[in-house]
C-alpha positions as CSV (number, residue, x, y, z in Angstrom):
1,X,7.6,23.4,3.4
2,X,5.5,26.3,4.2
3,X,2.7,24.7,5.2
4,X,0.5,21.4,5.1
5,X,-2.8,21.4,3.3
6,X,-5.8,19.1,4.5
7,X,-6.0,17.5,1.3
8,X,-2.8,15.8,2.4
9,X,-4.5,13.7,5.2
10,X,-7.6,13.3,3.4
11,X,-6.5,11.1,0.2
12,X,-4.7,8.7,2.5
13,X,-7.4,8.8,4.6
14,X,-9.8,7.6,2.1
15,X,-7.5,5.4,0.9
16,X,-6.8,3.3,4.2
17,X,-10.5,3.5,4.9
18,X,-11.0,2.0,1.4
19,X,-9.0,-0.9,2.0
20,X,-10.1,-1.2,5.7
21,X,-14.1,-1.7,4.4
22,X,-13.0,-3.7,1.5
23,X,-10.7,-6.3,4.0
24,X,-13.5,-7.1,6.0
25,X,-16.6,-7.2,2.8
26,X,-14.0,-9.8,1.8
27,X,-13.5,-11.6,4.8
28,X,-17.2,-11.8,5.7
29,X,-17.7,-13.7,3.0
30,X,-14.8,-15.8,3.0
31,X,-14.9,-19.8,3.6
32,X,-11.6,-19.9,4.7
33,X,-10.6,-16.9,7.0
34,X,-6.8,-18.2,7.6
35,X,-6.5,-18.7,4.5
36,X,-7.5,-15.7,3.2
37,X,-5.3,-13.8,6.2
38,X,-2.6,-15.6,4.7
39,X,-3.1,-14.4,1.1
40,X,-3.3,-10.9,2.7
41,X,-0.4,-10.7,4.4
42,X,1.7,-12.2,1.5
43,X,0.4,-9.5,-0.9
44,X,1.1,-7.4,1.7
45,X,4.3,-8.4,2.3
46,X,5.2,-8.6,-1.4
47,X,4.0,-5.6,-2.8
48,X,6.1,-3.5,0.2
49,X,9.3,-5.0,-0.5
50,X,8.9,-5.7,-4.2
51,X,7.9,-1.6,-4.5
52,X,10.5,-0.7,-1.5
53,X,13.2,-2.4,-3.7
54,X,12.3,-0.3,-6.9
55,X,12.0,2.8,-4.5
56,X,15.3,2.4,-3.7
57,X,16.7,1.2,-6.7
58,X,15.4,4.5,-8.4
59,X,17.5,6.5,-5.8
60,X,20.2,7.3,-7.7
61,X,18.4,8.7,-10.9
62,X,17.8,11.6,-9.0
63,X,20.4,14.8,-8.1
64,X,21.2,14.8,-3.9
65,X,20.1,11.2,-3.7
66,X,21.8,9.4,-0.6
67,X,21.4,6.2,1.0
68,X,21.0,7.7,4.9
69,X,17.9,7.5,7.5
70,X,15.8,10.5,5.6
71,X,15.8,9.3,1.9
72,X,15.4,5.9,2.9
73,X,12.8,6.2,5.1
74,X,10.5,8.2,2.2
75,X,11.2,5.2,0.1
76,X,9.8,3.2,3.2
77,X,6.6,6.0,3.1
78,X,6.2,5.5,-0.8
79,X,6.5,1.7,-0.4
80,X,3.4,1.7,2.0
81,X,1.5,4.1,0.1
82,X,2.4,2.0,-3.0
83,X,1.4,-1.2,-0.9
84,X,-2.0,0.5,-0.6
85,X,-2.5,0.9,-3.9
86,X,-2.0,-2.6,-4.5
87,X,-4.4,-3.2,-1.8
88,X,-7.2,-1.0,-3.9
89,X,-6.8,-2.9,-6.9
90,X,-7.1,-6.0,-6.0
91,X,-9.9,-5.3,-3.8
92,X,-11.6,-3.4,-6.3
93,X,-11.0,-6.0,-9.0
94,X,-12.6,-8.6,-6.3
95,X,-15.8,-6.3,-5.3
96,X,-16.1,-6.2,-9.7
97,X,-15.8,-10.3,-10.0
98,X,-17.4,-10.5,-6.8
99,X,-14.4,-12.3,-5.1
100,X,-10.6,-12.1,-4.3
């Protein structure tokens, strides 16, 4: 890597903040806050392993593939990234119908 380019903090950046302001929009107007933490977390939860699992899965497509520390934690990295994507849609989707 010859060097890192600000553009690679800034889209996660935006991102996370994204998902930060559109968490709490939501659970302002929630009736049921547990609830609704509890829905979180489950997406949460899913979309990590259910993406980590394909992440993985996909390892061996690819030339110099191994299953050690380094190539699985970047699966772990795209996972979470891939979790906040989730996140954006389905937050975006609920600020369009006006609920999650």
């Amino acid at each position: 890597m010859k060097g890192i380019d600000i553009e690679v903090f800034v889209v996660p950046a935006v991102a996370l903040s994204l998902v930060v302001f559109l968490y709490f929009h939501f659970l302002k107007r929630t009736e049921n806050q547990k609830r609704y933490h509890h829905f979180v977390l489950t997406v949460a939860v899913s979309a990590f392993l259910l993406n980590f699992l394909w992440e993985v899965g996909q390892g061996p497509w690819y030339e110099d593939f191994r299953y050690d520390w380094k190539h699985v934690s970047f699966c772990a990295l795209a996972s979470v990234a891939d979790m906040f994507m989730v996140f954006i849609l389905l937050f975006g989707f609920g600020f369009i119908y006006q609920s999650v």
